[in-house]
Short mmCIF file of the C-alpha atoms (twelve columns), coordinates in Angstrom:
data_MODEL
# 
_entry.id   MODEL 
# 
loop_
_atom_site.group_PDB 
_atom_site.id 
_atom_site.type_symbol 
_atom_site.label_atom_id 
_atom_site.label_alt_id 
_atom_site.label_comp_id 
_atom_site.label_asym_id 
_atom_site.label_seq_id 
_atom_site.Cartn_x 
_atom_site.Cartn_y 
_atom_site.Cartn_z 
_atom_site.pdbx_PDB_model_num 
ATOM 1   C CA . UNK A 1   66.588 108.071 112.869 1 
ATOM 2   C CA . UNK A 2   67.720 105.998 109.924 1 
ATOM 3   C CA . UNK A 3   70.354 103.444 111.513 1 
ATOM 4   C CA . UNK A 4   72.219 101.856 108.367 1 
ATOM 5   C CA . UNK A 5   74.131 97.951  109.575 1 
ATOM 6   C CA . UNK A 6   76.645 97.150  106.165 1 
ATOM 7   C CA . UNK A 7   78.829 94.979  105.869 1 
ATOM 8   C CA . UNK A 8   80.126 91.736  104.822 1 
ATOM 9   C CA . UNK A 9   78.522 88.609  103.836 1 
ATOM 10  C CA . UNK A 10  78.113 86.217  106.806 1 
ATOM 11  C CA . UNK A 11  79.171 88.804  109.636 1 
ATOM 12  C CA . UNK A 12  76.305 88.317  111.324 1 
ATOM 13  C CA . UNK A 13  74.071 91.737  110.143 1 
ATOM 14  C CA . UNK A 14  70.842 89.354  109.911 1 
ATOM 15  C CA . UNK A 15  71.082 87.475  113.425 1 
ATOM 16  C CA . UNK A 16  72.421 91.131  114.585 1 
ATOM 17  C CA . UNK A 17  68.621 93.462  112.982 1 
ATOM 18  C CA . UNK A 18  66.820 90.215  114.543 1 
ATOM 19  C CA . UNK A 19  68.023 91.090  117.902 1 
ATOM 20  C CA . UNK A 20  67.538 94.868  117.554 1 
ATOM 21  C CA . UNK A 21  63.769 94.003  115.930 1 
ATOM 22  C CA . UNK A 22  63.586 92.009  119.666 1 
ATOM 23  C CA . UNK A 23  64.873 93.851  122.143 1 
ATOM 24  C CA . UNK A 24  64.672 97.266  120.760 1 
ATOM 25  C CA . UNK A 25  61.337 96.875  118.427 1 
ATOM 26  C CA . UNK A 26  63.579 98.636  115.749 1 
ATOM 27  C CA . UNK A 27  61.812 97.684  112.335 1 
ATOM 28  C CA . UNK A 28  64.065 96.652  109.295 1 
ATOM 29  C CA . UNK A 29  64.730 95.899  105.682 1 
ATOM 30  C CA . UNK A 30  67.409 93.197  104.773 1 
ATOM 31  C CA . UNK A 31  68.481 94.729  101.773 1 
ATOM 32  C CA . UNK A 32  69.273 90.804  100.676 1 
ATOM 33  C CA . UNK A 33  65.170 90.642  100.331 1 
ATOM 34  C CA . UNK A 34  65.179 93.841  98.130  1 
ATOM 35  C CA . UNK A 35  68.243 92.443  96.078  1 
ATOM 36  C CA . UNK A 36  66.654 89.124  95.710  1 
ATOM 37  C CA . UNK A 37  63.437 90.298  94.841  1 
ATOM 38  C CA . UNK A 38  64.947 92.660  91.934  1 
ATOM 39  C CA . UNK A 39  67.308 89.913  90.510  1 
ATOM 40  C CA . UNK A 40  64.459 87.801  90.385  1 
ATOM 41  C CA . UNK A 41  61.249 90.165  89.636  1 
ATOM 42  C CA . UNK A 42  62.762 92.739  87.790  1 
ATOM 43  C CA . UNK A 43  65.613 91.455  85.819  1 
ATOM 44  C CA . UNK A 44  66.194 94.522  83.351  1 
ATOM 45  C CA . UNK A 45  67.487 96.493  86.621  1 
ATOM 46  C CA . UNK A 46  70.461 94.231  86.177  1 
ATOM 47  C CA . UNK A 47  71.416 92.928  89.725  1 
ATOM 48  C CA . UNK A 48  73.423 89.820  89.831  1 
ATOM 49  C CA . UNK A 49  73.378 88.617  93.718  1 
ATOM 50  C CA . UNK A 50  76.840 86.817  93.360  1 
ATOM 51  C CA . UNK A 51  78.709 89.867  92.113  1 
ATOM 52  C CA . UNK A 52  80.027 90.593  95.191  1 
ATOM 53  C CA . UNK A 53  79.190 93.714  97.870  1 
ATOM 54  C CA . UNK A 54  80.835 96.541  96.017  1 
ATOM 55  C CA . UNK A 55  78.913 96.129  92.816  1 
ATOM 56  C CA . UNK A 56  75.441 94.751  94.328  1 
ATOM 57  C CA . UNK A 57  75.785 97.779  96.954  1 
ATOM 58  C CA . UNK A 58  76.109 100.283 94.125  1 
ATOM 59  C CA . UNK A 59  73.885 98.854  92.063  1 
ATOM 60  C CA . UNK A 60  71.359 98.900  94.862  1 
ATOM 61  C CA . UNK A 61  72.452 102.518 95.934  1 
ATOM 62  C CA . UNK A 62  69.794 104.431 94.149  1 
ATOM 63  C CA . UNK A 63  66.636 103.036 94.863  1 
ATOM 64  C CA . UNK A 64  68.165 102.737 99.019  1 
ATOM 65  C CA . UNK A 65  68.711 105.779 99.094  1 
ATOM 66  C CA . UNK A 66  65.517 107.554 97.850  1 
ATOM 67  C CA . UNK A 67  63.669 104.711 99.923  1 
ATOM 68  C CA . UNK A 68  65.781 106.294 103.021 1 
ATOM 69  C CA . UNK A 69  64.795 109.832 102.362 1 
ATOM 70  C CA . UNK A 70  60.837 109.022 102.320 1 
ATOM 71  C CA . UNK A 71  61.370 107.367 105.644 1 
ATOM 72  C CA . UNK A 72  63.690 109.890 107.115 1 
ATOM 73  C CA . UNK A 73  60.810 112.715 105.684 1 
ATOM 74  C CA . UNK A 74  58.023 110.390 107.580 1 
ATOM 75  C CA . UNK A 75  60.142 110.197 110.214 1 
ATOM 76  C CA . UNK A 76  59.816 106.969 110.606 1 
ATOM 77  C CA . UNK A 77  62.902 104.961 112.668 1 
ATOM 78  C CA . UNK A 78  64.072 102.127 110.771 1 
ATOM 79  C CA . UNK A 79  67.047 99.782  110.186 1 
ATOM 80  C CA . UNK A 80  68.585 98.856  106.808 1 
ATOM 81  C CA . UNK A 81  70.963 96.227  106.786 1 
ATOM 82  C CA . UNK A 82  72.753 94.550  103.995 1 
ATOM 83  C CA . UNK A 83  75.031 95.738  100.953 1 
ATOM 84  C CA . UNK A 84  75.696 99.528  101.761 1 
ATOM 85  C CA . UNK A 85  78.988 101.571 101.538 1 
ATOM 86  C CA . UNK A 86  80.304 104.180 103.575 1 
ATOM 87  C CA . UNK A 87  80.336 106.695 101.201 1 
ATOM 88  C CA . UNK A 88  76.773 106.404 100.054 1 
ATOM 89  C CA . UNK A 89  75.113 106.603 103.652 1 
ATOM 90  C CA . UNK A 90  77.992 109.422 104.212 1 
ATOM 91  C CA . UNK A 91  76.329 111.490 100.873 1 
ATOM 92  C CA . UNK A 92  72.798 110.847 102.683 1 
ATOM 93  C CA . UNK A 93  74.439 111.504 106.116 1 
ATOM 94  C CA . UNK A 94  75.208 115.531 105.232 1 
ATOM 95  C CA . UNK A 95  71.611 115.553 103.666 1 
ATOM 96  C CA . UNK A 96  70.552 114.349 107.067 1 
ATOM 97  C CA . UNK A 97  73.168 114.919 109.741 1 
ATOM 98  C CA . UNK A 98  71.115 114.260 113.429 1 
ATOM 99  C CA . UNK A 99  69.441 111.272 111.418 1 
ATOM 100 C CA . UNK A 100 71.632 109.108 109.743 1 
ATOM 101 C CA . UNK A 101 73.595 106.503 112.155 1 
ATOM 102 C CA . UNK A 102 75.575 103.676 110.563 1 
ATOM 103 C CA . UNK A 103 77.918 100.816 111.556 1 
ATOM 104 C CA . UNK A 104 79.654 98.039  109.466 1 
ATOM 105 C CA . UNK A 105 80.988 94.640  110.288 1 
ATOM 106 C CA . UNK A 106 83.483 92.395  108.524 1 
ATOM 107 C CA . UNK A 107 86.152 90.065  109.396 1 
ATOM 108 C CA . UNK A 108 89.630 90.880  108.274 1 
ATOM 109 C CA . UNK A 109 91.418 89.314  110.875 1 
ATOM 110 C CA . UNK A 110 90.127 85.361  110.447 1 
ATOM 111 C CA . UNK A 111 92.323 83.232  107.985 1 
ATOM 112 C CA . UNK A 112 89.899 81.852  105.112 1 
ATOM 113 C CA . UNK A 113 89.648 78.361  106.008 1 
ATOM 114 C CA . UNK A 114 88.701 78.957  109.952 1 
ATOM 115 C CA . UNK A 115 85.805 81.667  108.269 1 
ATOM 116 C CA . UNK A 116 84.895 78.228  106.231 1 
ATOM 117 C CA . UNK A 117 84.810 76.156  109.210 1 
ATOM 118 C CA . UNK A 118 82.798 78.339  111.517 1 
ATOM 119 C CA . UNK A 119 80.072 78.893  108.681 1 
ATOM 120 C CA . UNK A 120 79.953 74.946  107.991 1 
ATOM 121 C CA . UNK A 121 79.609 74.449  112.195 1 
ATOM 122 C CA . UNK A 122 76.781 77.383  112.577 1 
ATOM 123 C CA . UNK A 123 75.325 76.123  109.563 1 
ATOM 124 C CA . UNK A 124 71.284 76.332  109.589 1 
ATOM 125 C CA . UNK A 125 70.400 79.895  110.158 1 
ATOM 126 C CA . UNK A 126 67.870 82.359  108.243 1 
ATOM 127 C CA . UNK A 127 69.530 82.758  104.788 1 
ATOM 128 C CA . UNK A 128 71.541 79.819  104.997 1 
ATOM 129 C CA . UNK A 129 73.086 80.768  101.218 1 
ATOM 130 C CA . UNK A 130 76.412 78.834  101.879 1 
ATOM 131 C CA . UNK A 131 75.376 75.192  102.094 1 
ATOM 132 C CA . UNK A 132 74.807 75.261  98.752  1 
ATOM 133 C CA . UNK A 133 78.673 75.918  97.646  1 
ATOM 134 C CA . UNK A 134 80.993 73.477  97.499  1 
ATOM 135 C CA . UNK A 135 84.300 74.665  100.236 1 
ATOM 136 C CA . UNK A 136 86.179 75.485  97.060  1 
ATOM 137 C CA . UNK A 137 83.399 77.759  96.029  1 
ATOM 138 C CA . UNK A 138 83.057 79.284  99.137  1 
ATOM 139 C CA . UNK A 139 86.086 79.856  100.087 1 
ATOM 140 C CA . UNK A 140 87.037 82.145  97.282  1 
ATOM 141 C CA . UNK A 141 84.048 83.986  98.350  1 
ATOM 142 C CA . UNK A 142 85.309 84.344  101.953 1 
ATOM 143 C CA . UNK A 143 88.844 85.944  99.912  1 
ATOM 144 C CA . UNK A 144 86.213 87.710  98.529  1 
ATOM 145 C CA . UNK A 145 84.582 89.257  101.638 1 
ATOM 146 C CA . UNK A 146 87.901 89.187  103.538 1 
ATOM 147 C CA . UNK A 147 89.341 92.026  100.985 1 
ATOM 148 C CA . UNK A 148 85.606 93.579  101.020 1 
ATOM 149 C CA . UNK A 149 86.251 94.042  104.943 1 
ATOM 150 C CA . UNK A 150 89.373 95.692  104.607 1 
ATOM 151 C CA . UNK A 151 87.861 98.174  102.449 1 
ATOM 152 C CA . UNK A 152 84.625 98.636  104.391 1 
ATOM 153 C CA . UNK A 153 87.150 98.864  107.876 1 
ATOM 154 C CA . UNK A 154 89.621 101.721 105.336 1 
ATOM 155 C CA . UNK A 155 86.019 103.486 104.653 1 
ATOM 156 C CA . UNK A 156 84.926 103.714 107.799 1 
ATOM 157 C CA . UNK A 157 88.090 105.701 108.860 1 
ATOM 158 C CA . UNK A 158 87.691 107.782 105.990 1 
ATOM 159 C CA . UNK A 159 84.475 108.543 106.297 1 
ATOM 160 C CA . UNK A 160 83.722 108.457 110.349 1 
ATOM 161 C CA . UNK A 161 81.783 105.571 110.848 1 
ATOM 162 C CA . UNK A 162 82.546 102.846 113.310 1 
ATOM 163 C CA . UNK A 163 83.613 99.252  112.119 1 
ATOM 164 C CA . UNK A 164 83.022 96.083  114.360 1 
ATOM 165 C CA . UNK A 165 85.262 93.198  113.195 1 
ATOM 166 C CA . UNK A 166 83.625 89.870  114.296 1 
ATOM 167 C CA . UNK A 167 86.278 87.763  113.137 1 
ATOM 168 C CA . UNK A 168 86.888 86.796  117.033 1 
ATOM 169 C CA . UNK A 169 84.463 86.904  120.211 1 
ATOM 170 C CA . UNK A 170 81.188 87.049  117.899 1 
ATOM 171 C CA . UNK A 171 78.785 87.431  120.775 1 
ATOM 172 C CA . UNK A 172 80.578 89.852  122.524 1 
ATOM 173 C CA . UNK A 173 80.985 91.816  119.169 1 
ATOM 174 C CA . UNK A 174 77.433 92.067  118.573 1 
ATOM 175 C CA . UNK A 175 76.829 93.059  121.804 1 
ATOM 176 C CA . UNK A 176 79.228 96.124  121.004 1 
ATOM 177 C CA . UNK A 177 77.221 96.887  118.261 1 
ATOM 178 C CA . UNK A 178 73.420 96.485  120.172 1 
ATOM 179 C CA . UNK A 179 74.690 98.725  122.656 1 
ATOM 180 C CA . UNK A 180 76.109 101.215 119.379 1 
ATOM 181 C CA . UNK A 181 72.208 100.962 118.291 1 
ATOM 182 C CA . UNK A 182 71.389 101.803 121.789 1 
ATOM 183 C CA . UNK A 183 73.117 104.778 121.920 1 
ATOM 184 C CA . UNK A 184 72.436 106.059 118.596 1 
ATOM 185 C CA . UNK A 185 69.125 105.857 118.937 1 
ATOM 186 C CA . UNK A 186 68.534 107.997 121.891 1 
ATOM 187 C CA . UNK A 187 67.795 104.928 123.868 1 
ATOM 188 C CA . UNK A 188 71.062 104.258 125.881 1 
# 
């Protein structure tokens, strides 16, 4: 089983794979360590990390996705969690119908600046990327990811794959989506 978390940017897709790495022993690539490692060690592939999740996600696409099939043909169970759209892991899913599971978070319900003030309060964490923006900065990214969610929560309808909005009750959310991983993994 290939369990695919996407979403967007500070949703809480890192803190959530630590937790399933934990409690289920569910390995996983953050695809922000594959983008990263690209931008920086193979610039002629042409990924810029700030472009935002549509164009990182496709730009990423190819190489995810034959990465996916060589685990799904080891049959190895793995999580990937990062930049990823609906309609790529739905293309992989009818490859691979019993073994491709996949959820995506966003927040399309938070106004802007209470988004900027809960990532300046639970500032610290792995991948702690914001600090480094000023709240002007940021908070055109947060427009940014806000519009980003509404497309990832319209995909998911289209496409048949469940959306977890963490915009309110965080913990609770993730939760939700633990006991999702639960269940699609056989393990519920």
């Amino acid at each position: 089983m290939l369990l695919f978390i996407g979403g967007a940017a500070r949703t809480g897709k890192g803190i959530l794979v630590r937790r399933l790495l934990a409690e289920m022993h569910l390995p996983y690539l953050s695809l922000d360590v594959l983008k990263m490692g690209l931008a920086r060690g193979v610039p002629e592939y042409a990924i810029d990390p700030d472009a935002g999740g549509m164009q990182v996600a496709g730009r990423l696409w190819p190489l995810v996705r034959e990465m996916s099939m060589s685990l799904l043909d080891q049959r190895v169970d793995y999580v990937m969690e990062g930049e990823i759209l609906p309609k790529h892991v739905d293309a992989l899913r009818h490859r691979y119908p019993s073994q491709i599971k996949a959820c995506f978070l966003g927040y399309c319900t938070i106004a802007p600046a209470q988004k900027l003030h809960e990532i300046r309060v639970h500032a610290g964490s792995p991948n702690d990327w914001p600090q480094s923006y000023a709240d002007a900065d940021l908070l055109t990214i947060i427009s940014r990811e806000i519009a980003f969610s509404q497309y990832l929560q319209a995909e998911c309808v289209r496409y048949g794959f469940r959306y977890f909005d963490t915009s309110r009750q965080f913990m609770q959310t993730l939760d939700e989506i633990v006991a999702f991983a639960r269940e699609a993994s056989g393990e519920a």
